[in-house]
C-alpha positions as CSV (number, residue, x, y, z in Angstrom):
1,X,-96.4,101.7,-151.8
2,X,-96.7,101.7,-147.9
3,X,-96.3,105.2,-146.8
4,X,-97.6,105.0,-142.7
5,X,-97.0,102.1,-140.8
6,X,-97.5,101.8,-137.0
7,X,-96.4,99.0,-134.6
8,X,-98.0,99.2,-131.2
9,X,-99.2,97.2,-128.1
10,X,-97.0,94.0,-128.8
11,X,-97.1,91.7,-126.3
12,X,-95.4,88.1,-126.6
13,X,-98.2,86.7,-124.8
14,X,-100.7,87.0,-127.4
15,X,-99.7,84.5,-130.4
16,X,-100.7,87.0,-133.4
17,X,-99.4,90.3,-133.6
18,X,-101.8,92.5,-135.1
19,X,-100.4,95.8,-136.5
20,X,-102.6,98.9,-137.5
21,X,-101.7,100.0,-140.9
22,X,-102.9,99.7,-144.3
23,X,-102.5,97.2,-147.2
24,X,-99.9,94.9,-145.3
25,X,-100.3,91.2,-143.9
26,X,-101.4,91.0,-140.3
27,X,-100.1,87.4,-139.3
28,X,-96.4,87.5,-138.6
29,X,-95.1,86.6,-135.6
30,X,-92.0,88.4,-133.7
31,X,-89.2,88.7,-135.3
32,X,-90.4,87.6,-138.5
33,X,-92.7,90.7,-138.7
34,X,-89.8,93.0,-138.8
35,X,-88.2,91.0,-141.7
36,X,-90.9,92.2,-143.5
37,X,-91.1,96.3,-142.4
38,X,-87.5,96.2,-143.5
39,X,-88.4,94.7,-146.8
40,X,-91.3,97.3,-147.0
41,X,-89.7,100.2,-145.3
42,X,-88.4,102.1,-148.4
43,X,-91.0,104.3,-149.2
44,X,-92.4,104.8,-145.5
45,X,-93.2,108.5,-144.5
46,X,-94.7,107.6,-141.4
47,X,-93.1,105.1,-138.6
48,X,-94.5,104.1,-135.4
49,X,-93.1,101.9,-132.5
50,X,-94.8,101.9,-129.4
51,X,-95.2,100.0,-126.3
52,X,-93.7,96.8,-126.9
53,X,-92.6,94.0,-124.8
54,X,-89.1,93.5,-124.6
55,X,-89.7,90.2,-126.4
56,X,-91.2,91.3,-129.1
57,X,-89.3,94.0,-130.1
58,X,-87.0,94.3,-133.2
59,X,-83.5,93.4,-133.1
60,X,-80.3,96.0,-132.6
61,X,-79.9,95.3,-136.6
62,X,-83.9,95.3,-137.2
63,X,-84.2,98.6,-135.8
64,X,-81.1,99.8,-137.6
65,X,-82.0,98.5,-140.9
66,X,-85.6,99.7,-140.6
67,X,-84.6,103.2,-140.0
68,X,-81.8,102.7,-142.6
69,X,-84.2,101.6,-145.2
70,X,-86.2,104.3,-145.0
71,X,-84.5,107.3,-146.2
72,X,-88.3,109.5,-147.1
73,X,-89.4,109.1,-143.7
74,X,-90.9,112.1,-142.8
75,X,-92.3,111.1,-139.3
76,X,-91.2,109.2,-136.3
77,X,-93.0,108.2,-133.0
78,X,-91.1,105.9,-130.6
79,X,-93.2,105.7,-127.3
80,X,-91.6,102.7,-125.3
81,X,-89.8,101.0,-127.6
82,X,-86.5,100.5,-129.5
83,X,-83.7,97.9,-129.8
84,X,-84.7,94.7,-127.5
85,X,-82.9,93.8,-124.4
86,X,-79.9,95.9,-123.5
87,X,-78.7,96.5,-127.1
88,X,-79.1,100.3,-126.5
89,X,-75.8,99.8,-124.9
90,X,-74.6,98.5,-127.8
91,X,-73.9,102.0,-129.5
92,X,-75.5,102.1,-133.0
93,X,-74.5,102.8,-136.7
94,X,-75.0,106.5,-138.0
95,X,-78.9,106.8,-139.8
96,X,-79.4,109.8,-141.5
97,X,-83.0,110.5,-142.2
98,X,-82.5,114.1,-144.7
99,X,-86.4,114.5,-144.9
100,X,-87.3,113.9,-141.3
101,X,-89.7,117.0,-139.8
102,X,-91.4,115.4,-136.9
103,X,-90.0,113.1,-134.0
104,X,-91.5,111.8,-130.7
105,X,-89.9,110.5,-128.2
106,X,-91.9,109.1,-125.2
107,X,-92.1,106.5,-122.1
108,X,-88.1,106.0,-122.4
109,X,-84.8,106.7,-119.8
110,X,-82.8,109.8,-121.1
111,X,-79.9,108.3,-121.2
112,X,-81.9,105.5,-124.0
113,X,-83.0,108.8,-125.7
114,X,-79.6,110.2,-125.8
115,X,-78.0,106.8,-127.6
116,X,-80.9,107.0,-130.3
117,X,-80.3,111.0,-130.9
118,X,-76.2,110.2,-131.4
119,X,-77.1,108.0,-134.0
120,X,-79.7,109.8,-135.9
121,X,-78.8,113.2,-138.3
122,X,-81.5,115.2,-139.2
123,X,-81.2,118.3,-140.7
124,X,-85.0,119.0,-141.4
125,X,-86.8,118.7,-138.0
126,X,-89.2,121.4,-137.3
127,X,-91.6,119.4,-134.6
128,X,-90.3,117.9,-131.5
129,X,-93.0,116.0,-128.7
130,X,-90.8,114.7,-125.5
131,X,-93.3,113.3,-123.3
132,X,-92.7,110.9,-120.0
133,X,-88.6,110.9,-119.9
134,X,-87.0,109.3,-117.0
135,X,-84.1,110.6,-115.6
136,X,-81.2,113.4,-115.6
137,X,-82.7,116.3,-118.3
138,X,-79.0,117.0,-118.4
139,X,-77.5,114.6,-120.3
140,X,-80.2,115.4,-123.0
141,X,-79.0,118.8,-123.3
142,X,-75.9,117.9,-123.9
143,X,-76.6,115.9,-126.9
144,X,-79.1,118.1,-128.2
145,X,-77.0,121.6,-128.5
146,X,-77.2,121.9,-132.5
147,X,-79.5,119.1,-133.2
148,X,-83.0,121.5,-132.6
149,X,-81.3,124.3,-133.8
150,X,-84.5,124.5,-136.4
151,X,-87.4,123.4,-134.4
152,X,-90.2,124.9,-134.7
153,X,-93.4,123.6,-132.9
154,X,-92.3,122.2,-129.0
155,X,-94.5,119.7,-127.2
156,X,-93.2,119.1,-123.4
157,X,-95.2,116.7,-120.9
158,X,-94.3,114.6,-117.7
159,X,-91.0,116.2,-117.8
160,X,-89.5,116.3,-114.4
161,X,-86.4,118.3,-113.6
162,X,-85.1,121.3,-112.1
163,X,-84.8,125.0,-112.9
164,X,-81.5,124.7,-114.5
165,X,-81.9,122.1,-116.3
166,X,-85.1,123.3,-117.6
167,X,-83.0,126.4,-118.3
168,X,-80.4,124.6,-120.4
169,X,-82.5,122.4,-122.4
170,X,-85.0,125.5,-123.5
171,X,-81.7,127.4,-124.4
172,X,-81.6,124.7,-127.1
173,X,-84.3,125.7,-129.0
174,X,-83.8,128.8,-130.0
175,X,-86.6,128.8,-133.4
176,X,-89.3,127.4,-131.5
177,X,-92.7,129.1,-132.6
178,X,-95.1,127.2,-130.8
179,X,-95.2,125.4,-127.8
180,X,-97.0,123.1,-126.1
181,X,-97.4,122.5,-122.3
182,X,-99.2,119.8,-120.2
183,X,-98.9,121.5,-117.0
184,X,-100.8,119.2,-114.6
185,X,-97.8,116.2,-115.7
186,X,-94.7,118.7,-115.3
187,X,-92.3,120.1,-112.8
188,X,-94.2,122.7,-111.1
189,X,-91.0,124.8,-109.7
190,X,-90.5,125.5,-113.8
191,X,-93.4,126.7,-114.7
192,X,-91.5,130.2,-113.9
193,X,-89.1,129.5,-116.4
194,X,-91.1,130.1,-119.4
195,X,-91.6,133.7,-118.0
196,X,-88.0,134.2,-119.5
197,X,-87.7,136.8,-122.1
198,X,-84.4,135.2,-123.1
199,X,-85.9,131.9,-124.0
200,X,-87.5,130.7,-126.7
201,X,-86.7,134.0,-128.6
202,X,-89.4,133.1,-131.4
203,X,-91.8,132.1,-129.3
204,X,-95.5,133.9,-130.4
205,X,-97.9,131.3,-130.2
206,X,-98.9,129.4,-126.7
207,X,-100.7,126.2,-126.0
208,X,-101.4,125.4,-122.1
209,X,-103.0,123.1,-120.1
210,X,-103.7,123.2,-116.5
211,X,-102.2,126.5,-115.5
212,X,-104.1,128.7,-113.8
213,X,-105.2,132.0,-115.0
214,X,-102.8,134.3,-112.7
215,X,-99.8,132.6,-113.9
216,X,-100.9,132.3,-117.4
217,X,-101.6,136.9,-117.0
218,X,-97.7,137.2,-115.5
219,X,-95.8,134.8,-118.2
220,X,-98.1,136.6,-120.7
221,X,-97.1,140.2,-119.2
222,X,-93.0,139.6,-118.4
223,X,-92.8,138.1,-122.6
224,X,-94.4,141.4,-123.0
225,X,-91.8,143.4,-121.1
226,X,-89.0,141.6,-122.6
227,X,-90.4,142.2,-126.2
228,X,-90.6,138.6,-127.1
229,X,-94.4,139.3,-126.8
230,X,-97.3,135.8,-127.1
231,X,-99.6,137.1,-130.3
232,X,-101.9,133.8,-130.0
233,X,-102.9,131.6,-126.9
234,X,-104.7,128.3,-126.4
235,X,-106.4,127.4,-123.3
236,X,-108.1,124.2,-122.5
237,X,-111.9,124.3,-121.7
238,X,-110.8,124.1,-118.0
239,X,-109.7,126.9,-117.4
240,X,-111.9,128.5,-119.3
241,X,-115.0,127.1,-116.8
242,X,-112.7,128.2,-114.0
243,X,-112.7,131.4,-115.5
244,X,-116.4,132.0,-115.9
245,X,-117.0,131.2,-112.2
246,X,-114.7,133.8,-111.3
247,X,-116.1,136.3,-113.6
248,X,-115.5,137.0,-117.2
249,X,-112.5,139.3,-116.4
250,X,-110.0,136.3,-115.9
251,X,-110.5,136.4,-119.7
252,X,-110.6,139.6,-120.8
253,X,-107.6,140.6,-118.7
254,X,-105.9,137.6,-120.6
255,X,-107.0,138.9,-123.8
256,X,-104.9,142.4,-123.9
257,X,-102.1,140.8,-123.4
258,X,-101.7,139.0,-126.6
259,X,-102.6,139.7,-130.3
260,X,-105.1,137.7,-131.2
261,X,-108.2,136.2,-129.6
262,X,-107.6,133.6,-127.2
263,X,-109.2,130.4,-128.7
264,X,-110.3,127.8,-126.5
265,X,-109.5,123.6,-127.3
266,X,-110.8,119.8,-125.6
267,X,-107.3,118.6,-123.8
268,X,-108.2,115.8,-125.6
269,X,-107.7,117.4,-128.9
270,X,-103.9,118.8,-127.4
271,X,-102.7,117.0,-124.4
């Protein structure tokens, strides 16, 4: 039974389509293709869509009845893609996907992300990744008040908005555990935000790339003060470097601050 099954990089200019997955034919063309993920798509854990051409992506009712007919889908990555054409506009039929725990939602307009969220019920998400989202953070909140409610693990890169709005859609996920933040691709003026003692109340573990050391000792030290205290920090090889031209102390100052020994990572194994 087909359990992963990713569709990426299709282009209408090439005449095959060649998805990477597993144990399924390789030679279907357009639309035909997603005849045959429906057909397939009932024991699927794994889905996903990325970076196709508008021509070459599934049908309003494709992309409905794929979701639809896969009800043990555990995972879902949607980077660029969705319904072809305008059919976002469309409005869409209610999916519930009861054993989903990991969504991604990247390279699309908010208001595009908003459409698909209204549409969706999930009741077991615990990992969220929102990387690359155009336009007002706003109008995400709105949809996402009780959605996140469970999320756990938080991945946030090229996010631009403001303060408030940063404010707003962090107040949202109020179990988050770990989180996840690209720095050098996000709204500097927030980088303040996650100082906040009264977000992300569950917050213990922190993975960050490209912020410097300074701001990474004062966001360490206010959680501190608010007792909603980091226990376990990852920094990219970066800063460690950085840090060992400046003298081992950029570390070791970092290091009384939390509960367990910073651990250093690649951003290629995180970003």
């Amino acid at each position: 039974m087909l359990e992963t099954l990713s569709l990426s990089y299709l282009v209408g200019l090439f005449p095959v389509i060649i998805p990477s997955f597993k144990n399924f034919p390789m030679d279907f063309r357009d639309s035909i293709l997603f005849v045959y993920v429906v057909a397939f798509a009932h024991g699927l854990k794994e889905l996903s869509l990325g970076f196709q051409s508008t021509d070459v992506r599934p049908s309003r009712k494709e992309f409905i009845d794929i979701l639809m007919q896969s009800p043990s889908l555990q995972c879902l990555v949607i980077e660029y893609s969705g319904p072809a054409g305008n059919q976002w506009e469309s409005g869409l039929e209610s999916i519930i996907l009861e054993e989903l725990q990991e969504l991604e939602l990247s390279y699309m307009g908010v208001s595009d992300v908003v459409k698909l969220l209204d549409c969706i019920l999930f009741l077991k998400l615990k990992s969220l990744t929102l990387t690359y989202l155009s336009g007002m953070l706003d109008d995400f909140t709105d949809t996402s008040n009780s959605r996140f409610k469970n999320v756990e693990f938080l991945r946030l890169k090229g996010i631009q908005c403001s303060v408030s709005e940063a404010i707003r859609c962090l107040e949202t996920f109020p179990k988050v555990q770990v989180l996840h933040v690209n720095f050098h691709e996000i709204s500097i003026c927030i980088r303040h935000v996650f100082r906040l003692g009264s977000l992300l109340p569950s917050l213990h573990t922190l993975e960050v790339i490209g912020l410097n050391l300074s701001d990474i000792r004062l966001l360490l030290e206010d959680r501190k003060h608010c007792a909603r205290p980091i226990k376990k920090l990852y920094l990219d090889r970066w800063e460690e470097l950085i840090a060992r031209n400046r003298g081992i102390e950029g570390l070791s100052r970092l290091t009384i601050t939390v509960e367990e020994p910073i651990e250093i990572f690649d951003e290629t194994e995180m970003s």
